[in-house]
Each structure stands twice: as C-alpha cells, then as structure tokens.
ZAVOPA-365555 format. One line per 5 residues: their letters; for each residue x, y, z of C-alpha. Coordinates in steps of 0.2 Angstrom, whole numbers. Example, Ala and Ser with C-alpha at 12.3 -4.5 7.8 and 13.67 -1.06 7.14 Angstrom:
AS> 62,-22,39; 68,-5,36
END
This chain:
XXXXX> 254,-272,-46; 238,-260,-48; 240,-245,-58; 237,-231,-43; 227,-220,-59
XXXXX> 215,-236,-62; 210,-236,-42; 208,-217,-42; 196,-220,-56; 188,-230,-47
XXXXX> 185,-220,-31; 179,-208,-42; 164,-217,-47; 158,-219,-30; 163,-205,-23
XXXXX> 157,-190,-35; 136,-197,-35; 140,-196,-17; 143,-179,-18; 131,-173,-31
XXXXX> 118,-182,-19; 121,-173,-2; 122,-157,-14; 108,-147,-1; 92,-139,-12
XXXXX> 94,-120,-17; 78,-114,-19; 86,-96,-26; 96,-104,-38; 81,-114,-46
XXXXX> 68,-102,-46; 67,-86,-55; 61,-78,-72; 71,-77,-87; 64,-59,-97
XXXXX> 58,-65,-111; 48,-49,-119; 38,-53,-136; 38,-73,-132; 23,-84,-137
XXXXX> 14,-95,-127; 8,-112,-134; -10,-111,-136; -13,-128,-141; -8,-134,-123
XXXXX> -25,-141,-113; -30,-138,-95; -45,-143,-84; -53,-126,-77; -60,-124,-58
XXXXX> -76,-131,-67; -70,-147,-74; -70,-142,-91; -56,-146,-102; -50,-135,-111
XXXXX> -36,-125,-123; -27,-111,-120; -32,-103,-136; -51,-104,-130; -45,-90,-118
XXXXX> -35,-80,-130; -41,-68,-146; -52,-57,-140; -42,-47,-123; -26,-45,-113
XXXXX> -22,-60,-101; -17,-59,-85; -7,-75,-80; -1,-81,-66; 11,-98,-62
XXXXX> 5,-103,-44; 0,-120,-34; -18,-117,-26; -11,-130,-9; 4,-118,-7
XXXXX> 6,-112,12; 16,-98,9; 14,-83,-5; 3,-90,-19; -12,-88,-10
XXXXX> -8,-69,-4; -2,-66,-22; -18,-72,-30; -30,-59,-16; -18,-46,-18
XXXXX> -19,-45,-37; -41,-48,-36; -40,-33,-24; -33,-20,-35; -43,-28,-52
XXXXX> -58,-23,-41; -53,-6,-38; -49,-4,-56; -63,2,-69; -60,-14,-80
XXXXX> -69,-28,-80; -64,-47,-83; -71,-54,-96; -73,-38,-105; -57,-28,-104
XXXXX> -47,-43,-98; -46,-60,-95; -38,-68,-80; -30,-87,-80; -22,-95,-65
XXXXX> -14,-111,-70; -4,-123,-56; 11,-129,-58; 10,-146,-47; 3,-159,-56
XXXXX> -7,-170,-43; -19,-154,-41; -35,-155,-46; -53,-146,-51; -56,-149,-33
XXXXX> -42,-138,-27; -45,-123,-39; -65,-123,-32; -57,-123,-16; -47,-107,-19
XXXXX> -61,-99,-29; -72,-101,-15; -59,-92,-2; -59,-76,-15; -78,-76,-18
XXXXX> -80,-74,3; -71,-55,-3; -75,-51,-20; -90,-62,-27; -94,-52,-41
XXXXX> -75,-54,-47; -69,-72,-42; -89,-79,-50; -83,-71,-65; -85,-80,-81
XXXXX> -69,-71,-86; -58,-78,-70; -49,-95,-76; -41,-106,-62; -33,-121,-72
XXXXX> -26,-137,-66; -16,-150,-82; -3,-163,-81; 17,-159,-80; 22,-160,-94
XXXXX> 9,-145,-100; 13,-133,-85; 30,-136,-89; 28,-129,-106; 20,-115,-101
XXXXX> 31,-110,-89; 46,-112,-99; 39,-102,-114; 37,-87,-103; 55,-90,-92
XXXXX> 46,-95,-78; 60,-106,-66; 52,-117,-53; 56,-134,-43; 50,-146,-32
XXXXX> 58,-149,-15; 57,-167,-9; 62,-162,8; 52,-149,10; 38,-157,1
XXXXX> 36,-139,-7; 36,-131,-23; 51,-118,-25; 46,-103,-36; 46,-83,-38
XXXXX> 29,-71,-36; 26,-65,-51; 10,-61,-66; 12,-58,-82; 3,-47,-95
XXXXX> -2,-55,-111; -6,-47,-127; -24,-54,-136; -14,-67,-149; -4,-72,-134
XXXXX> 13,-63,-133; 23,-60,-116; 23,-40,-114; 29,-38,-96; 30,-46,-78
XXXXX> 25,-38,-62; 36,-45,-49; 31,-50,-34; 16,-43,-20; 25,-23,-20
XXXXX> 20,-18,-37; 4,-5,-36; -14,-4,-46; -5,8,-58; 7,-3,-64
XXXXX> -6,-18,-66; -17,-4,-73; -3,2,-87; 2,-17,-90; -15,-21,-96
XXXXX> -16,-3,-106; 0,-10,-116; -5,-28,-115; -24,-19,-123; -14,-12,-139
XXXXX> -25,1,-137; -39,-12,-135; -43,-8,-117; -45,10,-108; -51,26,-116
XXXXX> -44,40,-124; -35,48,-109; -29,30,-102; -18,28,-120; -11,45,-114
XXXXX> -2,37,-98; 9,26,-108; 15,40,-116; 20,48,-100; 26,31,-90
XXXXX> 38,20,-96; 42,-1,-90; 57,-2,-81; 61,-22,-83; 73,-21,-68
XXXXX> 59,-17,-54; 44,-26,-64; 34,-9,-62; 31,10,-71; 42,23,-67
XXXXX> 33,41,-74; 46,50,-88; 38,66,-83; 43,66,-65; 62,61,-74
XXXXX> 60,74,-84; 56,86,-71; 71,79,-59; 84,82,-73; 78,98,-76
XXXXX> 79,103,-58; 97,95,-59; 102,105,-74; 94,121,-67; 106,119,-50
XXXXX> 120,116,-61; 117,131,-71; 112,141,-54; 129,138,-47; 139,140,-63
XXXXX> 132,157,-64; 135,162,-44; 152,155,-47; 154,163,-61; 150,182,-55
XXXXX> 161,179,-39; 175,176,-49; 172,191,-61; 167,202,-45; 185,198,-36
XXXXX> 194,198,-50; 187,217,-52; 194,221,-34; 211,218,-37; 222,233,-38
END
C-alpha cells in the first residue's frame, strides 16, 4: 500500500510551482527606495552616453554635485514628465550644469540604446536648449548587469513586467556629493526648486552657491520621510506660538482662579 505522506509529497511538487507561478505581479511591492544616506556608488561601472561615447562613471564625478536619476527614456508613463519637470526648475535656478552641477540620467532597461537618449534629448532641447545641449547634461544607456549595480548601491528597487511589457519603478533623483556619495532623494514630481536648490547646496559641501545660500542650510533642515526641506525657523516660530498660548492660558486661568477665590466670604 502507498504511504498517504509519500503521495502528499508528491502533490506538493506540482502543485506549489503552480502557485508561485499564477502569483499576479505587484508593482508596489518591488519598487521603491531603500534610504541608504552616505552610500558610494561604483564609479568604475561603464556607460554609453546620448552621444555614443563610452564611458566611466568616474569621468563624471570629482569636480561638482551630481544629479541622478534611474529612469527608461521609452517609458509611457512618468519618466519622461520626471525628467521636463526636474530641467524646468534647473533652469529657473541661478546654477549652471557643468559648472555648479552635473546632471546624469542613466536607464535601467537594457535593450535601449544611444538612439533612444538622442531621442529624448531632442524632446527637451524643443524647451530648454541651452540646458538639455549642455555638455554637463549626461543621458546614459549600459547593459543589465551595470544598471543593476547602480541602482542597488543607491536602494533603488525596480522590476520588469512581462505582462505588461513595462518597467515597475518609483520617481525619484538623487543628490550626489563631488567623490560620489548619496546625500539625499527627492521623491517623486511634488518636491519644489527649493528643495532641489538646498539638495545641491548640501550635495556642493559648500562647493556650489555663495555666502548667503550656505546660510539656508542652516535654516532648513531634510526631512528623509517626505524627500524635501522643511524650514526650522518656521518650527521654531510654531512652537513658540504654541508655548506662548499655553502660557497665555495658564496665566488667564491662573488669575480667575485667584480672583474667585478672593470673593468668597
């Protein structure tokens, strides 16, 4: 007779590929960002640029901040607002790529090309020529294994759909110190120029901005939960008007008290 625990085994085997199989795609449960502040980016990895030119990622690094963003230049949904929106406030920003800055786009699907980045260079040149022309404006194309390393070195999550024929992944840039060290993300399309202006004042280490930009780090602090600035001063000032209520009160209750207390016979 057949041991029933042998047969159950054996139903197993079939049945559980099965079911890891029909298990439908979760796009929120693969994507995302891991914060991983201070981290360092392999600069030895190589990329083909919008021009053809091969090159390493330490070429772009040394001498500014980097602004860099994980993205696919065929996506038809966000990655081609979040690329316009982020060249529409650097151009109404008094830095300049290529001087204060240096910009690099790099795409995370591997059958891209050179082609494809020229295609969205030229989309962005129709609005801001002087900015998307710039020699400081990198839009990079490389093989799987090296987009893969890059976006795992900053916590960047992403994953390709079969179904969907579609690449799921989180809106997002990220600030990068001169030697190539993560300083913060700036989530998705609703953070504003000020926060992209004081991620590149902190990503500058005093490199980028004058005298009276340094002064608004001092006055704004990164909160890592929203991706953007929140100003201490107006903290300050909201505490101070909650303390000032609470003392307010305490001393009206204070002399109503002492006042009826003075009435009683």
């Amino acid at each position: 007779m057949t041991d029933p625990r042998l047969l159950l085994a054996v139903l197993l085997l079939f049945v559980s590929p099965l079911s890891y199989a029909e298990a439908p795609f979760d796009p929120f449960e693969v994507s995302g960002i891991e914060a991983r502040p201070g981290a360092q980016v392999p600069l030895d990895l190589r990329f083909t640029d919008q021009h053809g030119r091969q090159l390493r990622l330490a070429e772009l690094f040394g001498k500014r901040p980097v602004l860099l963003l994980p993205l696919y230049y065929t996506c038809p949904n966000v990655c081609g607002s979040q690329l316009a929106s982020l060249l529409q406030m650097l151009d109404g920003l008094p830095y300049r790529a290529g001087e204060d800055y240096e910009l690099v786009a790099f795409s995370f699907n591997p059958n891209e090309t050179p082609a494809d980045a020229r295609a969205e260079q030229a989309k962005l040149a129709r609005r801001w020529p002087a900015l998307a022309d710039s020699p400081g404006v990198h839009l990079l194309t490389g093989s799987a294994a090296a987009s893969s390393a890059l976006a795992e070195a900053l916590g960047f999550r992403y994953a390709y759909d079969e179904k969907s024929g579609e690449y799921a992944h989180v809106t997002a840039v990220a600030a990068l110190s001169r030697d190539g060290r993560l300083s913060r993300w700036l989530y998705g399309l609703g953070y504003q120029p000020d926060d992209l202006r004081l991620a590149l004042l902190e990503a500058g280490q005093g490199r980028v901005g004058d005298f009276t930009d340094q002064l608004l780090l001092l006055c704004y602090h990164y909160d890592p939960k929203t991706g953007g600035y929140s100003s201490l001063v107006i903290e300050a000032l909201q505490l101070g008007g909650g303390a000032t209520v609470l003392l307010l009160g305490g001393f009206i209750l204070f002399n109503l008290r002492r006042e009826r207390g003075g009435r009683r016979p």
